[in-house]
C-alpha positions in Angstrom: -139.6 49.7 30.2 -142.9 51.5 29.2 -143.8 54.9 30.3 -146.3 57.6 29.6 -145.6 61.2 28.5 -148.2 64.2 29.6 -148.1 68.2 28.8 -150.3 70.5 28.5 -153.2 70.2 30.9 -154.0 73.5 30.9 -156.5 73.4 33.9 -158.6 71.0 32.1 -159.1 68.5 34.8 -162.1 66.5 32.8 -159.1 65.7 29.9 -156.5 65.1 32.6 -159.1 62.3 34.3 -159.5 61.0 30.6 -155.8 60.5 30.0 -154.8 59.3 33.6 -157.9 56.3 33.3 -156.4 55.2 30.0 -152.7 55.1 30.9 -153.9 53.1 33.5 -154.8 50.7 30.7 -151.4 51.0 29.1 -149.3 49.2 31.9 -146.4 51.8 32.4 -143.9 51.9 34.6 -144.2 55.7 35.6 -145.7 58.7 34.0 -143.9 62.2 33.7 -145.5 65.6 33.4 -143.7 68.3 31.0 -145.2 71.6 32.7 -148.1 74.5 32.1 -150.7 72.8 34.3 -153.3 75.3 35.1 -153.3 78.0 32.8 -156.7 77.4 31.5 -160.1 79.0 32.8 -161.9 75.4 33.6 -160.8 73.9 36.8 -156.9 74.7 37.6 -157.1 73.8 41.7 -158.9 70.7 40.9 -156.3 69.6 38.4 -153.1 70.7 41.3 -155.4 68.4 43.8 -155.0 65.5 41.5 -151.1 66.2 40.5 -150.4 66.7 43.9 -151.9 63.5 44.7 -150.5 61.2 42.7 -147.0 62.4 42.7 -145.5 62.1 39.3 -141.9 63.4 38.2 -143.3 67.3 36.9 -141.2 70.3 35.3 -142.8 73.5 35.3 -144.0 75.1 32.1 -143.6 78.7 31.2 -146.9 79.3 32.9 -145.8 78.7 36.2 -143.2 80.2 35.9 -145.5 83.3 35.0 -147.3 82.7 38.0 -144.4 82.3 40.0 -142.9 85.5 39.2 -145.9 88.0 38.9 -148.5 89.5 41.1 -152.0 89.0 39.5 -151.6 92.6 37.7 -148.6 91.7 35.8 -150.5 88.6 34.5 -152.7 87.4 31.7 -156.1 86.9 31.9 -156.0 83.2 32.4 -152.8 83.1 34.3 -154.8 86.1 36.4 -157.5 83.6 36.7 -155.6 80.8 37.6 -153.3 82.3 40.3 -156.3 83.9 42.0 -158.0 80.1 42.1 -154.8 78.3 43.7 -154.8 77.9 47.4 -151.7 78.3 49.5 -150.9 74.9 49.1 -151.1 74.6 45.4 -148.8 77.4 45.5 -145.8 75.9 47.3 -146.2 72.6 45.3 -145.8 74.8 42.0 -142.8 76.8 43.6 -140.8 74.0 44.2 -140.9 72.5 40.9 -138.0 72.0 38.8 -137.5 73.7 35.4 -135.8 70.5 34.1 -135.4 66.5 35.3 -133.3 64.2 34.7 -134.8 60.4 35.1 -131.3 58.3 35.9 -129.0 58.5 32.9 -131.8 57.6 30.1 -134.5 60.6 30.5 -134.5 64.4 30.6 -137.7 66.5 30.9 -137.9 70.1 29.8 -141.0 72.2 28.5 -139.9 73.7 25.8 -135.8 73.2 25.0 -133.4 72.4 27.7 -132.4 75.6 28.0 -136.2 77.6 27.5 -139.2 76.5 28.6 -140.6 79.4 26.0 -138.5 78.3 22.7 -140.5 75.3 20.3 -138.4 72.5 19.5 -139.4 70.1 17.5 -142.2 72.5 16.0 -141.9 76.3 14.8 -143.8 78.6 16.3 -147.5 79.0 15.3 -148.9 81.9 13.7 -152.2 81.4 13.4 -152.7 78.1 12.6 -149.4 77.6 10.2 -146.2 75.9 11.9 -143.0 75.3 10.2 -141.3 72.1 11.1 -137.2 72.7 11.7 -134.3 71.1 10.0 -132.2 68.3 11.9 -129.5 71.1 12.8 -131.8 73.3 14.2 -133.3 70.8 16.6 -130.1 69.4 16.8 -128.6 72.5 17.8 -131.2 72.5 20.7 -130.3 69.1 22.0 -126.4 69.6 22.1 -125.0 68.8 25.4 -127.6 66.2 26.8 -127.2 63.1 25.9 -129.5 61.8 27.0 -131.4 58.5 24.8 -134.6 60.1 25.7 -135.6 63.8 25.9 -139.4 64.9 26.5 -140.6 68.3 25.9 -144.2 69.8 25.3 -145.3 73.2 24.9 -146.2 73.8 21.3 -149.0 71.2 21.8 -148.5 69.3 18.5 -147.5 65.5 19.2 -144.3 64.8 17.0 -141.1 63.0 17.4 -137.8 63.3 15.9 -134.8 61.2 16.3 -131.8 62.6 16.0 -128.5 60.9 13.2 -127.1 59.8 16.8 -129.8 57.7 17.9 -131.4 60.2 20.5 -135.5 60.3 20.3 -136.8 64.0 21.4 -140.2 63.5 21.7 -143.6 65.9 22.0 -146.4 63.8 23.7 -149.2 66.9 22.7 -151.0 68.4 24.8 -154.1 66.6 26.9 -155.9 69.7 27.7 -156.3 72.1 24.9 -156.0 71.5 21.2 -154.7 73.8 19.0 -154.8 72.9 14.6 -155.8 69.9 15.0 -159.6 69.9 14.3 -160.2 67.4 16.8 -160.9 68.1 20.9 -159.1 64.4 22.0 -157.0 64.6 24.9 -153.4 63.9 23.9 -150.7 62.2 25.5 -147.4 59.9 24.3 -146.2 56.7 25.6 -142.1 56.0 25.3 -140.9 52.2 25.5 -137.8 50.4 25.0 -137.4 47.4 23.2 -134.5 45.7 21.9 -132.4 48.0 23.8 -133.7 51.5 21.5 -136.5 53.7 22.4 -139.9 54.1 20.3 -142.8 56.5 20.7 -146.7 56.3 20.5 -148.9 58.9 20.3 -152.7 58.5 22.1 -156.0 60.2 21.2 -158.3 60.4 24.5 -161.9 61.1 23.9 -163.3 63.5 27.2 -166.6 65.5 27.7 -165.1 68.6 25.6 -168.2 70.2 26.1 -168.9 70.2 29.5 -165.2 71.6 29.3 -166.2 74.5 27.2 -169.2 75.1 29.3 -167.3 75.0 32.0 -165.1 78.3 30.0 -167.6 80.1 29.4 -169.1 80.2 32.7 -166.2 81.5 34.1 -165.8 84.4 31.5 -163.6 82.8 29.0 -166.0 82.1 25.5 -163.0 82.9 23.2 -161.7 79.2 24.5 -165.2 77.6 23.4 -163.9 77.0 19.8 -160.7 75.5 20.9 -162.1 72.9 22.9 -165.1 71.8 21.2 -163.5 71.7 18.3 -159.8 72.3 18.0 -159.5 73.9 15.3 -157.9 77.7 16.2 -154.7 78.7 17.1 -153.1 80.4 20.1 -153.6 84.0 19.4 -156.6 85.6 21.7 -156.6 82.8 24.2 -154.5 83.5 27.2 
């Protein structure tokens, strides 16, 4: 069994096209979606169009949830932006997603810890552009009580994974639609397979037209997200 890991799309629907033509290259069995979808001032409806058309197993993201749970007023700027773009439609689809799956007995998805979809796993939060990485206990910690072989989270946007002393593989796929420290604007994305009855992860770089993504920003009043995807090379702070 083979499948493909995404996070992160951040409304970027020219990285989400990227990623989606070369997993079709990769010849998975399924693809899952670990959340915060639209929160990004490029093309949010178009992305929910193309997640609502092909139907993968999706958590929601801290985003949605903002966007769930607010009126426009009570958001950020890009969450404001977002929300005001979605369509009735895109709205129910994001309402009824869960905040956590479970794929038979092998899988679980979660956007950031099992019990968070704000907390970092496998990462410390970012100031600026330093993270910390955690020690096994504290990820560990995080991870007690689903034991599950395979656990998929995103959020923190930095591709990593950990396996824990008991065999379990957490794993971060990045993030395909905006890049934060890594000094490179490639769509990210993760594929998990199992061979010889234990689970290994690959991390995959997707070149997109970053530009025409950045363009695409600043015509609709976000420049402070130019750097980020032309370049990735900033951190979170300023952005959303």
């Amino acid at each position: 069994m083979k499948i493909a890991v995404i996070s992160d799309i951040h409304g970027n629907r020219l990285a989400l096209e990227a990623v989606l033509d070369d997993i079709a290259r990769q010849g998975v069995d399924g693809t899952f979606n670990l959340g915060d979808l639209v929160a990004g001032p490029m093309e949010p409806n178009w992305v929910l169009d193309i997640l609502m058309d092909i139907d993968i197993p999706t958590v929601r993201g801290n985003h949605e949830r903002a966007l769930i749970d607010n009126p426009p007023e009570k958001l950020g700027p890009v969450d404001r932006f977002a929300q005001i773009q979605m369509e009735a439609r895109h709205r129910g689809w994001i309402n009824a997603l869960p905040p956590t799956l479970s794929i038979v007995d092998d899988i679980f998805l979660c956007h950031g810890t099992p019990t968070s979809d704000e907390e970092p796993w496998l990462d410390g939060w970012w100031d600026g552009r330093t993270t910390t990485i955690p020690d096994h206990a504290t990820v560990a910690a995080k991870a007690e009580g689903f034991d599950y072989p395979v656990l998929l989270c995103g959020h923190t946007h930095i591709p990593r994974a950990v396996r824990l002393r008991d065999g379990r593989l957490i794993v971060n796929p990045g993030a395909v639609g905006l890049q934060l420290n890594h000094g490179s604007p490639d769509a990210r994305y993760a594929t998990v397979e199992l061979r010889g009855g234990k689970y290994y992860a690959a991390f995959h770089t997707v070149p997109y037209d970053h530009f025409a993504a950045a363009r695409q920003a600043e015509a609709n009043g976000f420049p402070q997200w130019r750097d980020a995807l032309i370049a990735g090379w900033v951190g979170a702070k300023g952005l959303f």
